[in-house]
C-alpha positions, 0 to 999 in steps of 0.5 A: 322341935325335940321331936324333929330332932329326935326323928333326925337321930333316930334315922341316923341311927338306923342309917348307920345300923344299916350300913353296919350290917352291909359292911359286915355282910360285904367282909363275909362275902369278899372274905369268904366267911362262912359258918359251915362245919369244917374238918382241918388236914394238914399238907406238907411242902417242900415250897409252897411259893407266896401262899399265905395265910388266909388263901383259898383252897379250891376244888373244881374252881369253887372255894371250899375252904381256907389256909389257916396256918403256914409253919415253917418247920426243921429239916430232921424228917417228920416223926409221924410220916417219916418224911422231910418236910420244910412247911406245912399247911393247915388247912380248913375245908367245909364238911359238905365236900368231904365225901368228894376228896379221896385218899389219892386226891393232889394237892397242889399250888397255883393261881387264877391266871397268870398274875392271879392269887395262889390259892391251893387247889385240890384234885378230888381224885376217884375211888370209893375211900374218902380222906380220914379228917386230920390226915397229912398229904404231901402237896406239890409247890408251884413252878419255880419261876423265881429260881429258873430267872435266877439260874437263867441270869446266872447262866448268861452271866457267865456267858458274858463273862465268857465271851468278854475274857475270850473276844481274842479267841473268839476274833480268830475263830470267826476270821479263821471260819470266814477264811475257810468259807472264802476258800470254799467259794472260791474252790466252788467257782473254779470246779463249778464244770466238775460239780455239775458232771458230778451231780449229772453223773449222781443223777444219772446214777440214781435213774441207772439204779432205779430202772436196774431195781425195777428191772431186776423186780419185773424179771425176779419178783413179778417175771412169769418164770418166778411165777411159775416157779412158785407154782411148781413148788406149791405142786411139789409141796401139795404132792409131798403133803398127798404123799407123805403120809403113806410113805410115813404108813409103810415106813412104820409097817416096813420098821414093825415087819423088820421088828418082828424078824429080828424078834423071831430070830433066835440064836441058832440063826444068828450062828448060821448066819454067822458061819455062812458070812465066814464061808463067803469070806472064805470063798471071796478070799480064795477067789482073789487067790485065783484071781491073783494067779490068773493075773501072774500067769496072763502077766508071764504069757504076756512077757513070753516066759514058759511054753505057752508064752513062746508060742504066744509071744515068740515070732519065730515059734509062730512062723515056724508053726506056721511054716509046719501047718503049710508044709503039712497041708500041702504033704499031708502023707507025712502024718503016716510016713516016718523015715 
């Protein structure tokens, strides 16, 4: 009988061991309790939102380590980095996935879906320089919804509160606004024959400015005289290209030759030349002297002064010469005989 009962004990003993042992294994599990080596950094934020103590830290969705500690810290800017930072986070993460997490590596709040847990996630980031074991990163906090509530219930508060101060304003408006629609229809259904030639003439006008655009493309654009046109004047710029450059050539040998005259010319020449342009002045002043004169005397023979202009202008000396050369051809023996 002590025997049976030494049995019973023994096999409530080992049964509570065991259940001891699944409870202490299932608090590792559920908690994440692991005995790898870790290195702690530190990650400072504004507001790190209902974070706690104890939250995971994941990368790519696997747990690697645990927050430790949140401390609320003062306003005064950080005496190390030199930054304002309201609470830090001490972090844990396992020594396995340090070589993954760089110095451009994000870490940031969030959680697993959309009423989940926050848990702090870490962006690995890339390059070659992992992150020094102690280091402080600046983390980003998570979508103030709270406060965006908040604002939003403000913001329609005042709404309200605008609305109800101002219902005799807003009455008139609405009454104003519905007296200009009824005005509108009204003026709509009396001038509904003018609003139809005026969207008909509108259309009429589109279709009139369309075929005018095309026509002016089919005569100005497309036409064969733009054609051609064309055509000439790539001819005229394919000769200019054909014949510019010899032009170009001969200029150059015409302003060399002109070059070497005036390089030959000496001082000697240059006075001749000189003394020969004065005598050419001299000579066309002389002839506008005489031109002059010839002037003066055609103007008095045409005004009838002096001999030759009586005989020219005068009729009577005319008719009396003429007179003299009849008489004479009829008694030619006067040029002999003098009385």
């Amino acid at each position: 009988m002590a025997a049976s009962a030494r049995s019973i004990e023994v096999k409530v003993g080992v049964l509570i061991l065991v259940g001891v042992a699944l409870l202490a294994g299932l608090i590792l599990v559920m908690g994440g309790i692991t005995f790898q080596r870790k290195f702690q950094l530190f990650v400072d934020f504004e507001n790190p939102g209902g974070i706690q103590p104890g939250a995971p830290v994941k990368m790519a969705g696997v747990r690697v380590g645990t927050i430790e500690a949140l401390e609320f810290r003062a306003s005064t800017p950080d005496p190390l980095t030199g930054r304002r930072t309201l609470v830090r986070a001490r972090i844990a993460v396992e020594e396995r996935y340090h070589r993954e997490i760089h110095r451009n590596s994000e870490f940031y709040v969030t959680t697993q879906g959309v009423l989940g847990e926050q848990f702090l996630a870490i962006d690995p980031g890339t390059g070659s320089d992992q992150i020094a074991a102690g280091s402080t990163v600046v983390g980003l906090g998570p979508p103030r919804i709270d406060l965006f509530v908040a604002r939003a219930y403000t913001l329609l508060d005042e709404a309200v509160a605008g609305v109800a101060n101002n219902r005799d304003q807003i009455r008139t408006i609405v009454r104003d606004l519905a007296g200009v629609l009824h005005h509108t229809n009204e003026l709509m259904a009396r001038n509904t024959t003018r609003v139809d030639r005026l969207l008909d003439n509108t259309d009429q006008l589109i279709r009139d400015s369309s075929g005018l655009v095309n026509g002016a493309r089919a005569r100005y654009v497309d036409g064969a005289e733009v054609r051609r046109i064309l055509a000439r004047t790539e001819s005229v710029l394919a000769t200019l290209d054909r014949e510019v450059p010899p032009l170009s050539r001969d200029a150059r040998s015409l302003m060399a030759n002109a070059n070497r005259i005036a390089n030959g010319v000496g001082d000697q020449q240059i006075q001749d030349v000189q003394h020969s342009l004065h005598d050419l002045r001299s000579i066309a002043a002389r002839g506008d002297a005489i031109a002059t004169d010839a002037q003066r005397i055609t103007q008095h023979v045409r005004q009838g002064r002096g001999t030759i202009g009586s005989l020219m202008m005068d009729e009577e000396v005319y008719d009396d010469l003429q007179e003299l050369v009849r008489d004479l051809k009829h008694n030619p023996w006067k040029f002999f005989w003098r009385e």
